[in-house]
FIMAR-140240 format. One line per field, with one value per residue: residue in three letters; y negated, x, z negated of N, C-alpha, C in turn. Coordinates in steps of 0.2 Angstrom, whole numbers, plus 5000, padded with zeros to 4 digits. Atoms other than C-alpha are relative to their C-alpha. Last residue first. Layout:
N
residu: (ALA; ...)
n.c2: (Y; ...)
n.c1: (X; ...)
n.c3: (Z; ...)
ca.c2: (Y; ...)
ca.c1: (X; ...)
ca.c3: (Z; ...)
c.c2: (Y; ...)
c.c1: (X; ...)
c.c3: (Z; ...)
! end
This chain:
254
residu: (UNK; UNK; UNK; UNK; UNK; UNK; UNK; UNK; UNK; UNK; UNK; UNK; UNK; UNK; UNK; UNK; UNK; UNK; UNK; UNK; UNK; UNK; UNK; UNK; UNK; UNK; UNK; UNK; UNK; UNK; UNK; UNK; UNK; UNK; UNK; UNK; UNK; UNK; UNK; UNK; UNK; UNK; UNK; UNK; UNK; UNK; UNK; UNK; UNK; UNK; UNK; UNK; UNK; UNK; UNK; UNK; UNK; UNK; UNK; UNK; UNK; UNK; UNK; UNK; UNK; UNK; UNK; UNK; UNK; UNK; UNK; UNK; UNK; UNK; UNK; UNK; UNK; UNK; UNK; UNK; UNK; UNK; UNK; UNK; UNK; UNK; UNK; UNK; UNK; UNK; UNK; UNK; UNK; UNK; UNK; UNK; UNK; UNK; UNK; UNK; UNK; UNK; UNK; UNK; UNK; UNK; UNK; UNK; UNK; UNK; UNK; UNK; UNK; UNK; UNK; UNK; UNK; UNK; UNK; UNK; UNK; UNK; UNK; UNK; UNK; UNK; UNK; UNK; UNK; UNK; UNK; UNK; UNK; UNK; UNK; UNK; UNK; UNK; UNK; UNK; UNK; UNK; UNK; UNK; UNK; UNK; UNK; UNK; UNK; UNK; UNK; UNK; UNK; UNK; UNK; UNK; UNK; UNK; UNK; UNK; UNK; UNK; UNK; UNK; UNK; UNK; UNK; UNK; UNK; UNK; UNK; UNK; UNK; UNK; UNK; UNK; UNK; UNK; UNK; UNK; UNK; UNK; UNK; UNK; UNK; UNK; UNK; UNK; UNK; UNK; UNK; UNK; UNK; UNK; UNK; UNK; UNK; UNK; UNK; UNK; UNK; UNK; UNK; UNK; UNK; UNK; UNK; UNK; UNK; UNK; UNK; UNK; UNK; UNK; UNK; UNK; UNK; UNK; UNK; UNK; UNK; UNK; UNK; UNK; UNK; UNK; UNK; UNK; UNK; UNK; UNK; UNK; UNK; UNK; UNK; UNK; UNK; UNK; UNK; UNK; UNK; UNK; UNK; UNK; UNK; UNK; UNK; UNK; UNK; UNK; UNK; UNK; UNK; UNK)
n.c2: (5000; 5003; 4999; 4993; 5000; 4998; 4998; 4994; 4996; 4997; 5006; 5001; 4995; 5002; 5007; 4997; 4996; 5004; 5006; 4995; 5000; 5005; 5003; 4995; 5007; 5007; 5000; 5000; 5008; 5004; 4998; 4995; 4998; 5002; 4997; 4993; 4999; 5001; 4999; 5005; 4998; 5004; 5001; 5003; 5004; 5002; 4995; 4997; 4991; 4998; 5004; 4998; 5006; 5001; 4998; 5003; 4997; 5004; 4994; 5001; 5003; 5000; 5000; 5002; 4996; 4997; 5004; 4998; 5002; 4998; 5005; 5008; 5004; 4998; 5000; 5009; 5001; 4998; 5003; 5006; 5001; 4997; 5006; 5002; 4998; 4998; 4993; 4997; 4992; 5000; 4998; 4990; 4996; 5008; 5002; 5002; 5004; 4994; 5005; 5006; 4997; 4997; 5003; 5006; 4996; 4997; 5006; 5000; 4994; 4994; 4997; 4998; 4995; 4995; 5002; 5002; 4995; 4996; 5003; 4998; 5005; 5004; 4995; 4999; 4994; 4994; 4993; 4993; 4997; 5000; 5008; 5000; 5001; 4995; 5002; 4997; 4997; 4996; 5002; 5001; 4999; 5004; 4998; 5005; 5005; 5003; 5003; 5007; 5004; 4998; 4993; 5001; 4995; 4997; 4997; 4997; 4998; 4996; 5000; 4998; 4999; 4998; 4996; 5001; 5001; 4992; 4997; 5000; 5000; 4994; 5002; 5003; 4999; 4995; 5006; 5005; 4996; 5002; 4994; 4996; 5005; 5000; 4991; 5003; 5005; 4995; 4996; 5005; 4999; 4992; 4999; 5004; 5007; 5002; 4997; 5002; 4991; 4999; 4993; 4999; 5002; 5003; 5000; 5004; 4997; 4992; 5000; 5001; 5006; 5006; 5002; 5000; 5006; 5004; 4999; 5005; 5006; 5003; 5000; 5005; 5007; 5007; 5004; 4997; 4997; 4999; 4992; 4994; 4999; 4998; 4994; 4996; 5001; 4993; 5004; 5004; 5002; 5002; 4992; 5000; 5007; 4999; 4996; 5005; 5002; 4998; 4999; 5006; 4998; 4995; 5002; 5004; 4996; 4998)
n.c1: (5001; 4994; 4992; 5000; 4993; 4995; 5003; 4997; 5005; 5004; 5004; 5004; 5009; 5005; 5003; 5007; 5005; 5003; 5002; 5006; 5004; 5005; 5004; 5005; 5006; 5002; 5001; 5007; 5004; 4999; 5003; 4995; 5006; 5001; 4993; 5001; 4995; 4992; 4995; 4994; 4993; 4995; 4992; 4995; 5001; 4997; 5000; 4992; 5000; 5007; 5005; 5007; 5004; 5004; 5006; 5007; 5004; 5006; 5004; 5003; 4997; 4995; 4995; 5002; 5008; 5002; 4993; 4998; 4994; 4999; 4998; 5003; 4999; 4996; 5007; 5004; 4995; 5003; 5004; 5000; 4998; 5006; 5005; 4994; 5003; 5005; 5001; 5004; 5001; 5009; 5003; 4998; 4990; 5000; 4995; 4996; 4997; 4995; 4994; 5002; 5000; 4995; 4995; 5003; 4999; 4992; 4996; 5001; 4994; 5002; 5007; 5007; 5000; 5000; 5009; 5006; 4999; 5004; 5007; 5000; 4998; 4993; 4994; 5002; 5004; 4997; 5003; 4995; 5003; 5006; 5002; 5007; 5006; 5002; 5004; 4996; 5004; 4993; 4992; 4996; 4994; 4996; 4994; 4996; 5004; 4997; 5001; 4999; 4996; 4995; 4997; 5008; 5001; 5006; 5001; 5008; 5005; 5006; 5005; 5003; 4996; 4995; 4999; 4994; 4994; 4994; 4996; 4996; 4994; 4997; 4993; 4996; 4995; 4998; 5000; 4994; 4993; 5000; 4998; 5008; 5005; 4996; 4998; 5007; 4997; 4996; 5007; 5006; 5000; 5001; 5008; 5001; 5001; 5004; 4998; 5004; 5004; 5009; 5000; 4996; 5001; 4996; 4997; 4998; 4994; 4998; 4994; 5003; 5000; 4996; 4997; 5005; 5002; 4995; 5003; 5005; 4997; 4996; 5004; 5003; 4996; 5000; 5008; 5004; 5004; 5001; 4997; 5001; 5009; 4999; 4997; 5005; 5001; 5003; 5004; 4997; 4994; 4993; 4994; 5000; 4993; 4991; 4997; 4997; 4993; 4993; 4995; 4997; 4992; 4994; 4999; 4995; 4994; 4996)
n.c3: (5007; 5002; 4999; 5003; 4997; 5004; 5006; 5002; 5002; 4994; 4996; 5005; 5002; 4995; 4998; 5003; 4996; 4995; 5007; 5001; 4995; 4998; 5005; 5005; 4998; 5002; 5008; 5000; 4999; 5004; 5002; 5006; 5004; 5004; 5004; 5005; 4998; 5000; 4996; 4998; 4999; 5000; 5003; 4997; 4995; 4997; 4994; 4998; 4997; 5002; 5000; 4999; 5002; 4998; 5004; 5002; 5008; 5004; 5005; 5005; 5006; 5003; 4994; 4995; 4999; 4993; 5000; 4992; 4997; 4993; 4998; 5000; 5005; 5011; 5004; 5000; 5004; 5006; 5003; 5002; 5008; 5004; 5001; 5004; 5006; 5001; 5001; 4993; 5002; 5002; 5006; 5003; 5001; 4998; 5002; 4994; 5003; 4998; 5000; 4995; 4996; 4997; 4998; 4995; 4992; 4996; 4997; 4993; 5001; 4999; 4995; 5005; 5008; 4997; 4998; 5009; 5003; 4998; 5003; 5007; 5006; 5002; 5002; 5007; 4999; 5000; 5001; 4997; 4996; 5002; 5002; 5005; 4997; 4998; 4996; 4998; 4993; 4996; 4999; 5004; 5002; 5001; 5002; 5003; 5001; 5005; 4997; 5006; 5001; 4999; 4994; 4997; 4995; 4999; 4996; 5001; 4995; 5001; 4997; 4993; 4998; 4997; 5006; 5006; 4995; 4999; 5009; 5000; 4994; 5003; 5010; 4998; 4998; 5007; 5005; 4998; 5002; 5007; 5002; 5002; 5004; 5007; 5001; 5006; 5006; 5006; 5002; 5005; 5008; 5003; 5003; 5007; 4999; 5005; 5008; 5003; 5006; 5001; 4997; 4995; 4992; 4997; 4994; 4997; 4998; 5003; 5007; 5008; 5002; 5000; 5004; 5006; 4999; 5000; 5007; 5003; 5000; 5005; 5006; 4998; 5003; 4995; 4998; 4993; 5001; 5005; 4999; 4995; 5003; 5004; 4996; 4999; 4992; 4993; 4995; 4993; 5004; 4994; 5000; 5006; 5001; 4997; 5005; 5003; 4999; 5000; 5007; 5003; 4997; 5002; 5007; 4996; 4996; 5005)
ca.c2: (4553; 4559; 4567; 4569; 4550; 4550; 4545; 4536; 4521; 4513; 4502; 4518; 4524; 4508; 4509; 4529; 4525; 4512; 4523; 4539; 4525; 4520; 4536; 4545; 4532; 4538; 4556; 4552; 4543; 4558; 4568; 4556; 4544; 4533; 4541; 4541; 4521; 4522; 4519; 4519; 4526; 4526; 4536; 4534; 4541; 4556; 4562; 4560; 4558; 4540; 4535; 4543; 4538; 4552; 4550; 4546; 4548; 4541; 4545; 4536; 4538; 4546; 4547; 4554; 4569; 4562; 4563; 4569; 4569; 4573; 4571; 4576; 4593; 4607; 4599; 4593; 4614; 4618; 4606; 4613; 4629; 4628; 4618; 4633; 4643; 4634; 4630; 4614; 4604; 4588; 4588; 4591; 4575; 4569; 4589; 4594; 4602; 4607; 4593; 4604; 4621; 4613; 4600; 4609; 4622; 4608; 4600; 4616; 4615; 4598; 4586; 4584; 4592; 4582; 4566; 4569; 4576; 4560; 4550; 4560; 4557; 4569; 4581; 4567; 4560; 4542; 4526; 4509; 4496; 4489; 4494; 4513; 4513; 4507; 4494; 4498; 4488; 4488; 4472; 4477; 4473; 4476; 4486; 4488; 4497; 4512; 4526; 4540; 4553; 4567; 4560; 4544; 4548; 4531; 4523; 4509; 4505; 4501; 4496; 4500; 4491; 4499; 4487; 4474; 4484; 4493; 4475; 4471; 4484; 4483; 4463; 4472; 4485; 4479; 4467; 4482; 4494; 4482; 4480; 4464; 4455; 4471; 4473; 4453; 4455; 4467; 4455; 4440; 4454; 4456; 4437; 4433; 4447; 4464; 4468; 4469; 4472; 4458; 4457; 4439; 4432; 4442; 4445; 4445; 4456; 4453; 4433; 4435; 4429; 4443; 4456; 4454; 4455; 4470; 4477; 4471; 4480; 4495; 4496; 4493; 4506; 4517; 4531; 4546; 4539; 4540; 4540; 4523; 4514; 4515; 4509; 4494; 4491; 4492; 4480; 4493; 4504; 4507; 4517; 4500; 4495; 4512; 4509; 4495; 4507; 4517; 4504; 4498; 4517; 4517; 4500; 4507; 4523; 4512)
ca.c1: (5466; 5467; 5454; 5432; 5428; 5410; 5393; 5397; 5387; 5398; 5405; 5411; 5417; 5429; 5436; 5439; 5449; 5460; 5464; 5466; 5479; 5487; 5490; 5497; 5509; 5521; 5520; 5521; 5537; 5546; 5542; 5549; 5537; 5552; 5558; 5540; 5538; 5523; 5503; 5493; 5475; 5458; 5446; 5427; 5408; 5410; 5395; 5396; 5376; 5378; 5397; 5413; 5430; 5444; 5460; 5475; 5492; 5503; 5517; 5525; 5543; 5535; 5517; 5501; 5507; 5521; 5522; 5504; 5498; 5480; 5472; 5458; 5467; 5457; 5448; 5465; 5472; 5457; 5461; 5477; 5472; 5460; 5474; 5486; 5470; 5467; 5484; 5488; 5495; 5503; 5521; 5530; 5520; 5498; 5493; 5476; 5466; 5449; 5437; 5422; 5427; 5437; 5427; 5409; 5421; 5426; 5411; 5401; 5408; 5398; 5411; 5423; 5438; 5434; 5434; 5451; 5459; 5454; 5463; 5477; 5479; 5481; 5467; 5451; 5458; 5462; 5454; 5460; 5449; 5461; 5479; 5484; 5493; 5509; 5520; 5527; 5525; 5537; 5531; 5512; 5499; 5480; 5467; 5450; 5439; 5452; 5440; 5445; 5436; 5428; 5410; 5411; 5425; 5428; 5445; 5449; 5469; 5482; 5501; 5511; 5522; 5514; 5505; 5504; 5498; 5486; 5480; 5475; 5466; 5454; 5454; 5447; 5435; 5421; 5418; 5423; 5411; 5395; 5398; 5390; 5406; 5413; 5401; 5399; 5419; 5413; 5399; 5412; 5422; 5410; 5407; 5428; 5430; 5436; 5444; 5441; 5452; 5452; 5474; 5475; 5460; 5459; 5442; 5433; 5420; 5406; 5407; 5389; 5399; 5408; 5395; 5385; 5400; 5404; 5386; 5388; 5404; 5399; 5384; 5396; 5409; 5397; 5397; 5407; 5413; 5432; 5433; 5422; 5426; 5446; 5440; 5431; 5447; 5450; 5461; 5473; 5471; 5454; 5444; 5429; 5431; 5426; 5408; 5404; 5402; 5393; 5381; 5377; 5374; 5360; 5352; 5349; 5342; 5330)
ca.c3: (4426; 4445; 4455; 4452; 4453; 4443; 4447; 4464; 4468; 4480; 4467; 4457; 4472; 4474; 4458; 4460; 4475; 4468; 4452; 4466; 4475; 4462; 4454; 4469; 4474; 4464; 4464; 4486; 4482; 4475; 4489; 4500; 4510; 4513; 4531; 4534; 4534; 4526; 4529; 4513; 4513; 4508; 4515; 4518; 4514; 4504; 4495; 4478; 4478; 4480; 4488; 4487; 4494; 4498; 4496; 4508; 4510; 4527; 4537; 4553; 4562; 4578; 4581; 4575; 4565; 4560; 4541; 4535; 4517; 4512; 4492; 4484; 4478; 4479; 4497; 4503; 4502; 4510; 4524; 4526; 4526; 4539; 4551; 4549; 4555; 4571; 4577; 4585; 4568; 4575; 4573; 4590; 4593; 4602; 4601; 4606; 4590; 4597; 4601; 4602; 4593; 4580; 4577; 4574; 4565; 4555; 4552; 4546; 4527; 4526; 4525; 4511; 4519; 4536; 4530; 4518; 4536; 4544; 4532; 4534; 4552; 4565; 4565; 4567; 4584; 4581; 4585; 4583; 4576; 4563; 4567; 4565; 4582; 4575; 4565; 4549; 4535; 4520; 4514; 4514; 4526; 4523; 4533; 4537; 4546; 4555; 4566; 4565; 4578; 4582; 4579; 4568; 4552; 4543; 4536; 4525; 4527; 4515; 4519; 4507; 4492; 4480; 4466; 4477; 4491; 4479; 4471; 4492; 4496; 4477; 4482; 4503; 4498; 4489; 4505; 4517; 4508; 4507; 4528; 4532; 4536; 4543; 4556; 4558; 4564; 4576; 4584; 4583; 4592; 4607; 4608; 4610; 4625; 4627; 4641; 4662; 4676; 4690; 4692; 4694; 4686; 4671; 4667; 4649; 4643; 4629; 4634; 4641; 4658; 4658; 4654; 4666; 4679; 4674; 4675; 4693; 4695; 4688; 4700; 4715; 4709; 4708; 4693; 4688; 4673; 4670; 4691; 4690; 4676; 4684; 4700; 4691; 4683; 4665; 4652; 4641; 4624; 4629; 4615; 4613; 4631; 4637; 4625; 4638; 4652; 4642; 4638; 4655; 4659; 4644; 4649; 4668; 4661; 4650)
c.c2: (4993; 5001; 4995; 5004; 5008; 5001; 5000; 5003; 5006; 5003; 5002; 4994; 4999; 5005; 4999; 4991; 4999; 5002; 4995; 4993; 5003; 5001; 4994; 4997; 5005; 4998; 4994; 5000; 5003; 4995; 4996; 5005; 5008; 5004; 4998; 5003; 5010; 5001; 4997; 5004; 4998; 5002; 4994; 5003; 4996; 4996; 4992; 5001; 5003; 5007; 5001; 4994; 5001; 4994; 5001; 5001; 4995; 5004; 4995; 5003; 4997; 4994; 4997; 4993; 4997; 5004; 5002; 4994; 5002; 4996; 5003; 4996; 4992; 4996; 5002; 5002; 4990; 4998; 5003; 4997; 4994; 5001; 5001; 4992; 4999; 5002; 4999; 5006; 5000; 5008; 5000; 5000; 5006; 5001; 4993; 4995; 4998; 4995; 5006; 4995; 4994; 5005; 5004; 4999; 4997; 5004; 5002; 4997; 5001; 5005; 5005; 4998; 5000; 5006; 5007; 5001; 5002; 5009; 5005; 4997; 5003; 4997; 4998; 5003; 5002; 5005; 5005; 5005; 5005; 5003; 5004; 4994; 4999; 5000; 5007; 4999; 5004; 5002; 5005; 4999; 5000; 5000; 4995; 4999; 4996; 4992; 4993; 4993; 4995; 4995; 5002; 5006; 5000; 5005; 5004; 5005; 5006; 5000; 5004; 4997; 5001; 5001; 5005; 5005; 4999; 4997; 5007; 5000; 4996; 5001; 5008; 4997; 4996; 5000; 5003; 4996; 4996; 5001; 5000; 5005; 5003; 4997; 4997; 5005; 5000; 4997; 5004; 5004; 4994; 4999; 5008; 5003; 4999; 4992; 4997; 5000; 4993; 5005; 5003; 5008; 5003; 4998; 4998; 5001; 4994; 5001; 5006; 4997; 4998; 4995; 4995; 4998; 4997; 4994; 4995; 5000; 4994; 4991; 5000; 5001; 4995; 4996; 4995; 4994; 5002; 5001; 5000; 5007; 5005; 5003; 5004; 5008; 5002; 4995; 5007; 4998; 4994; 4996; 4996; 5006; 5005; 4996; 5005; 5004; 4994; 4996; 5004; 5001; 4992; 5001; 5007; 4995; 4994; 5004)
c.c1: (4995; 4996; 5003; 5009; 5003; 5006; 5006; 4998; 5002; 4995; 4994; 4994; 4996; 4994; 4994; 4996; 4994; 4993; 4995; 4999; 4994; 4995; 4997; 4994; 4994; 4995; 4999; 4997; 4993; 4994; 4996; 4995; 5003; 4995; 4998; 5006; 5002; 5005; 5006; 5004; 5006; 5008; 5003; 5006; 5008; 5000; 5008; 5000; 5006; 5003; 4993; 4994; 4994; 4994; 4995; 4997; 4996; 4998; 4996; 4999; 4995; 5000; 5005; 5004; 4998; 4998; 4999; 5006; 5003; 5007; 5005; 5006; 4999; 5000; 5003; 4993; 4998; 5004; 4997; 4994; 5003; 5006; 4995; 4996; 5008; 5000; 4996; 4998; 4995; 4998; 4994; 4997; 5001; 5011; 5002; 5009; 5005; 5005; 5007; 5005; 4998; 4998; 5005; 5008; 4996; 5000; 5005; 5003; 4998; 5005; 4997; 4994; 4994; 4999; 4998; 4991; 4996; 4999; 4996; 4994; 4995; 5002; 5006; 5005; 5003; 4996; 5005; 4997; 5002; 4997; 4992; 4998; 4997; 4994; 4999; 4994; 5004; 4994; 5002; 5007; 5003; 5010; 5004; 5008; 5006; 4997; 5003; 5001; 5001; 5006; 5007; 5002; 4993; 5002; 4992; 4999; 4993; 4994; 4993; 4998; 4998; 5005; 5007; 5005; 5005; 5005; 5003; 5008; 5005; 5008; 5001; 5004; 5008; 5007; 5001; 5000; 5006; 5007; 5002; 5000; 4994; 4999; 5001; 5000; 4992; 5000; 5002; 4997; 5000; 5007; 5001; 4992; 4998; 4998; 4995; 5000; 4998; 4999; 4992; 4999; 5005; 5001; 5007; 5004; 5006; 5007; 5002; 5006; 4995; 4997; 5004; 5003; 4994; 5000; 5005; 5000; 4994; 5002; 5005; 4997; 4996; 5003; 5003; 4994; 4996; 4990; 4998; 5002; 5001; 4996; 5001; 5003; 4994; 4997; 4999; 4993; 5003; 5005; 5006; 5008; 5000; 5004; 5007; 5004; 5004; 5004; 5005; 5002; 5002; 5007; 5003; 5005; 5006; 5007)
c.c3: (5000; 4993; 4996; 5001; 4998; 5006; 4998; 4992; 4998; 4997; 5005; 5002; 4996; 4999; 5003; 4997; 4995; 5004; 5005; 4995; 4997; 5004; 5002; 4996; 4998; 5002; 5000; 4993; 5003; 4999; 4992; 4996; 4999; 4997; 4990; 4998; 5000; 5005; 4997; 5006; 4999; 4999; 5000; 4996; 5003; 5005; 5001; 5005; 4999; 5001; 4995; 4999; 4999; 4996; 5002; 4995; 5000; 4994; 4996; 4994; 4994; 4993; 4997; 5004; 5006; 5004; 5008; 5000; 5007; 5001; 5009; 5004; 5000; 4998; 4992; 4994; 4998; 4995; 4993; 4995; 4996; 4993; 4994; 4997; 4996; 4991; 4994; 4997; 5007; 4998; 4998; 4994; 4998; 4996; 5004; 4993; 5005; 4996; 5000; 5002; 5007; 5009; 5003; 5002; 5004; 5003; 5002; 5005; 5011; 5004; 4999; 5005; 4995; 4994; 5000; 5003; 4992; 4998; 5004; 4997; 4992; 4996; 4998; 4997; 4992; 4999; 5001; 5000; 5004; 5009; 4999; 5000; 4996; 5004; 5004; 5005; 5005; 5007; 5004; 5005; 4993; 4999; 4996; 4998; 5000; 4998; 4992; 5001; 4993; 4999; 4997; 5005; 5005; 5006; 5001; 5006; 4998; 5004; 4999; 5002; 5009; 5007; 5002; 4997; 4997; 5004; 5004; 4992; 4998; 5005; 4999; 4992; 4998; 5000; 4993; 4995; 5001; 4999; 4992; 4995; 4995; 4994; 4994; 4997; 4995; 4996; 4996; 4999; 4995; 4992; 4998; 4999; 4993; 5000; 4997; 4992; 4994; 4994; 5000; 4999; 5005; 5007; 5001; 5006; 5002; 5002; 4998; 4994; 4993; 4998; 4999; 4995; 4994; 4999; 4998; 4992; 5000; 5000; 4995; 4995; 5001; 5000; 5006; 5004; 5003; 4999; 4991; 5001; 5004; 4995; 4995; 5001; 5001; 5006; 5007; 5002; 5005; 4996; 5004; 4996; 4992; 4996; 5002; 4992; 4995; 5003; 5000; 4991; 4998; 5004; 4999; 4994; 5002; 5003)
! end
């Protein structure tokens, strides 16, 4: 089993790497052999999982590892609910909207659909961001158990990604508390020049909070104005979905 636990770390690099990895570069991020990564390596190469460039040797994701994603989603009640409510909000405003989940420390982006005023970024699908910076992870976090955010803040902490990220401990706490009132999270470059977004939160059984939904804007666009706007659609969008999820009642908007 030891030998199946280090061959699954190395394959849960690829899942965060924003770049093809090198043995060498396995190896110092995780203390292990270069010769026992480079078998694993090769393992998964010719399962499909990884794939090899031939000229510089490092190693990415391969077609079988996202066919196995893709079933994810496929499977996933909440995405197949999701996706007509996703893209009636686009219509409606114009956004980009993206399904979001909190796993550990981070945000982790299911699903998404362009609107016209896109705005390219890191929020794509599978992406991951740290919980503090984006708006959707701010909603997770609000309605988590009250424990979860000093779990987070003492274990991840709040590392700054722009001059706009919030790094301080008790500017950060009132935020959140300020989300948990009013159901909803705005951040304007936070997690990286010229974005902003607005989320909700997504209930499930029990009212418990199982996902945010969000639109990413242009952030010269996301006005005050134009937050009032989107507001309704999105909490209209939101309490839809929850209701589908088993929700008892949507506890924001009219």
């Amino acid at each position: 089993m030891k030998a199946l636990s280090t061959a699954l770390r190395i394959l849960r690099e690829f899942a965060t790497a924003q770049a093809p990895l090198s043995v060498v570069e396995l190896a110092n991020r995780l203390a292990l052999n270069k010769s026992q990564i480079s078998k694993v390596l090769k393992t998964y190469r010719d399962s499909g999982l990884l794939e090899q460039d031939p000229d510089t040797r490092k190693y990415s994701v391969g077609l079988h590892a996202f066919a196995l994603g893709n079933n994810y989603v496929n499977a996933n009640p909440l995405s197949r609910d999701a996706l007509p409510i996703m893209r009636k909000l686009v219509d409606e405003t114009g956004h980009s909207a993206v399904l979001s989940l909190l796993h550990g420390s981070d945000i982790i982006h299911l699903l998404a659909v362009e609107g016209r005023l896109f705005i390219d970024g890191r929020w794509r699908v599978g992406r991951w961001l740290p919980y503090h910076t984006t708006s959707a992870g701010k909603v997770l976090v609000a309605f988590s158990p009250a424990e979860t955010l000093e779990s987070l803040l003492k274990t991840r902490g709040l590392p700054r990604l722009t001059p706009h990220t919030i790094t301080d401990p008790r500017q950060f706490r009132a935020v959140i508390k300020k989300v948990r009132k009013s159901g909803i999270s705005v951040t304007h470059r936070e997690t990286y020049p010229g974005s902003a977004a607005i989320a909700v939160p997504l209930f499930g059984a029990d009212n418990h909070a199982i996902a945010a939904l969000g639109l990413i804007c242009p952030d010269h666009l996301l006005t005050r104005n134009e937050e009032l706007r989107l507001v309704g659609p999105l909490q209209r969008a939101a309490r839809e979905l929850s209701v589908r999820m088993g929700a008892d009642v949507y506890p924001f908007g009219n």
